[in-house]
C-alpha positions in Angstrom: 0.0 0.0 0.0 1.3 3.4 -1.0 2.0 5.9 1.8 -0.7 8.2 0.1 -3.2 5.6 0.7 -2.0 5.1 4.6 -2.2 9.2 4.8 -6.2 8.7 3.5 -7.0 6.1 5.4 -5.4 8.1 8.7 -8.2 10.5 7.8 -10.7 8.4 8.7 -10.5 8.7 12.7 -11.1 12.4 12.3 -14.1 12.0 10.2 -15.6 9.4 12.4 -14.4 11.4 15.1 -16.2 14.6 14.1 -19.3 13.0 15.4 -18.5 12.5 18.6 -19.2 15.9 19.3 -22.5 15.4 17.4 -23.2 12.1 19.7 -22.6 13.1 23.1 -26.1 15.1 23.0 -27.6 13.8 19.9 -28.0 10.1 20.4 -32.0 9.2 19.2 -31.9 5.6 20.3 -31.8 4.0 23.4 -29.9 0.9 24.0 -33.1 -0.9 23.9 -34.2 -0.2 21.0 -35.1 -2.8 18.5 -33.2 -4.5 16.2 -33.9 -4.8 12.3 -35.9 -7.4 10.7 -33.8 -9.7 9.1 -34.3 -9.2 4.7 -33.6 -11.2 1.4 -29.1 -10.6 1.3 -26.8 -12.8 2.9 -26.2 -12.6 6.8 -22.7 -12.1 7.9 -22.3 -13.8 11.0 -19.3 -12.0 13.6 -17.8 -14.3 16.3 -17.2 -12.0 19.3 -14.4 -12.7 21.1 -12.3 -10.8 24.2 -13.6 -8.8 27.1 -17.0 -9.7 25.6 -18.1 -13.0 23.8 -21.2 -13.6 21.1 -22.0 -13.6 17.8 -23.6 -10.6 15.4 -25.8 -11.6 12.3 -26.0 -8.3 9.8 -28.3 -8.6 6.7 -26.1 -7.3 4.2 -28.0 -4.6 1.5 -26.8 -5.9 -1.8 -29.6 -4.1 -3.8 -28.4 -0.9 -2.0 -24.6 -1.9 -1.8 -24.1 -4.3 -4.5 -19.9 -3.7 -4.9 -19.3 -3.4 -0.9 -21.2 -6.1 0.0 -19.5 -8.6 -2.4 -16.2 -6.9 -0.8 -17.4 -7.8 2.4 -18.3 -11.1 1.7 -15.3 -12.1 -0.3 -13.0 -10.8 2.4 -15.1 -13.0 5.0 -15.0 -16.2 3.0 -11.4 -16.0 2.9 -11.0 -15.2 6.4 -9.4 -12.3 5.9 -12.0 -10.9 9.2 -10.9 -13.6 11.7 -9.2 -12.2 14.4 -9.3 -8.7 13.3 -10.1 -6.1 15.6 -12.2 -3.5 17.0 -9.7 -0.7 17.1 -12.1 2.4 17.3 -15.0 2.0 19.6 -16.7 5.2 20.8 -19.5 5.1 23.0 -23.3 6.2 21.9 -21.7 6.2 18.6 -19.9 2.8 17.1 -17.9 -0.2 16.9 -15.1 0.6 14.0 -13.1 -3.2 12.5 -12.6 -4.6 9.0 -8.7 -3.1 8.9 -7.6 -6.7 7.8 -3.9 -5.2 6.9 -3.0 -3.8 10.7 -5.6 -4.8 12.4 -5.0 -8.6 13.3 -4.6 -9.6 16.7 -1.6 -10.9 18.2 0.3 -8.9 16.1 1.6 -4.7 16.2 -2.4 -3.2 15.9 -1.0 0.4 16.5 -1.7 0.9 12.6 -5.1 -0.5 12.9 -7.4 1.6 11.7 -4.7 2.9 8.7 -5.0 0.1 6.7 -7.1 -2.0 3.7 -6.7 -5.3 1.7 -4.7 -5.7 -1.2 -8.0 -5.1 -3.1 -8.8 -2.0 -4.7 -10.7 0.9 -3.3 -14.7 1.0 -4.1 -16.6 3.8 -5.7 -19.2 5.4 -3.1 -22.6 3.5 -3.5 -24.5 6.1 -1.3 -28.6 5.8 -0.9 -31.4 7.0 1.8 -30.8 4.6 4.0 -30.5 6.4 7.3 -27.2 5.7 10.4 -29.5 4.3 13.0 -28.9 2.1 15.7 -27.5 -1.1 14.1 -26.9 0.4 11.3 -23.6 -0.7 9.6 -21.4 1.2 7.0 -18.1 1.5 5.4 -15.4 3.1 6.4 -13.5 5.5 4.8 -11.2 8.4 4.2 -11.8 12.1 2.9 -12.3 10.6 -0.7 -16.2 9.5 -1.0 -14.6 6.5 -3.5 -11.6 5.0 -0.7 -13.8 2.6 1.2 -12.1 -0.9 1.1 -12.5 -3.1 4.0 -13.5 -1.5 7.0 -16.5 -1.0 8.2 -18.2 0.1 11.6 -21.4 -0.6 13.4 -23.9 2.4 15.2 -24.8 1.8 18.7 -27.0 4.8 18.2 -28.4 7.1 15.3 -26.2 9.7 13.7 -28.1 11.7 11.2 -25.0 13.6 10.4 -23.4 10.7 8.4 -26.3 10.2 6.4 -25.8 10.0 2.5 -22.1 10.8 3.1 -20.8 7.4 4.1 -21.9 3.3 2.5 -24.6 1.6 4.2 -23.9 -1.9 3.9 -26.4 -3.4 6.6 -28.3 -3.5 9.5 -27.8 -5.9 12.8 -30.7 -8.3 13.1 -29.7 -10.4 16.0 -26.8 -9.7 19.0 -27.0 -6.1 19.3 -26.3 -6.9 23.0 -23.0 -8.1 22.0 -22.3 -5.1 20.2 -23.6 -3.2 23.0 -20.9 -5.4 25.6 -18.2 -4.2 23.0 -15.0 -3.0 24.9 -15.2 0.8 24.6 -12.1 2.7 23.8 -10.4 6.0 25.0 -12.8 9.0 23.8 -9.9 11.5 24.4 -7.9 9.1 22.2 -10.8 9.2 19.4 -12.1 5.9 20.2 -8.9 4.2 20.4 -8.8 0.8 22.1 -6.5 -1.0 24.8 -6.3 -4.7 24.2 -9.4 -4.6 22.3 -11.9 -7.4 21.2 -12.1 -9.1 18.1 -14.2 -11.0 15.6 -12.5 -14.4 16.1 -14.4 -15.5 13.0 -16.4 -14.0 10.1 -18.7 -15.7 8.0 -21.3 -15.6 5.4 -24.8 -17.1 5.0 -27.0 -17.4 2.3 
């Protein structure tokens, strides 16, 4: 990866982190609020694992997100996910992962959150679909086309990222476990001391 593409992909802790100003007094949803309905796109199923154990199941939009969520499930089938990280977890907003270069546990994570696969970068595939609790988009830097295998999860609504960042899906079972999610350092953006991990990704039809 190119050292201009590290330098994009730094950017994307300030843009997440621009809404935890927004957060802190403009969360919509409480943390028992009801999870989405599961639809007709593939489930990709999350293995918790660390301070917190469990698994996630996220319907995966591929009628809204057709490239990202074959990204996303590519990456998964070849385990590229397992044992990756959440290096960015801010509280009453969300669960940032997916940085399958940096981000593997066991190894040096203090570039997680810089990083991508050797894939290329995706054009934006924005729609209407609101950031709402469960919620779950893709990552990226200041470009609106540099999303590549990242993504994050919304413990609550954030109106503010709306149209401006890849909805990819929506958690329909184990927002509890997100919830249980070891929360990182909020003066530190989010950034996480021995954080947990998806031990295993995978994809169902």
């Amino acid at each position: 990866m190119s050292e201009a593409r590290r330098t994009r992909r730094a950017l994307m802790g300030g843009l997440l982190g621009v809404g935890l100003a927004f957060v802190s007094g403009f969360a919509l949803f409480s943390g028992a609020e009801a999870q989405g309905q599961d639809g007709a796109g593939p489930n990709l199923v999350l293995t918790i694992g660390g301070s917190t154990t469990g698994s996630i199941t996220i319907d995966l939009f591929d009628d809204v997100a057709p490239q990202h969520v074959a990204r996303i499930t590519e990456l998964a089938r070849e385990g590229a996910y397992d044992n990756v990280v959440f290096h960015r977890v801010i509280d009453g907003f969300m669960a940032q992962t997916g940085d399958v270069e940096f981000g593997k546990a066991g190894g040096d994570t203090a570039r997680a959150g810089m990083g991508g696969s050797s894939k290329p970068d995706l054009a934006a595939e924005f729609s209407d679909r609101p950031f709402v609790r469960g919620t779950v988009g893709m990552a990226r830097s200041a470009s609106p086309d540099s999303a590549n295998s990242q993504f994050f999860i919304m413990f609550d609504a954030a109106p503010h990222l709306n149209g401006g960042y890849t909805v990819v899906g929506q958690v329909v079972d184990g927002m509890n476990v997100v919830d249980a999610i070891k929360k990182g350092d909020q003066r530190q953006n989010g950034a996480v001391s021995q954080p947990d991990m998806i031990t295993k990704a995978t994809v169902q039809p």
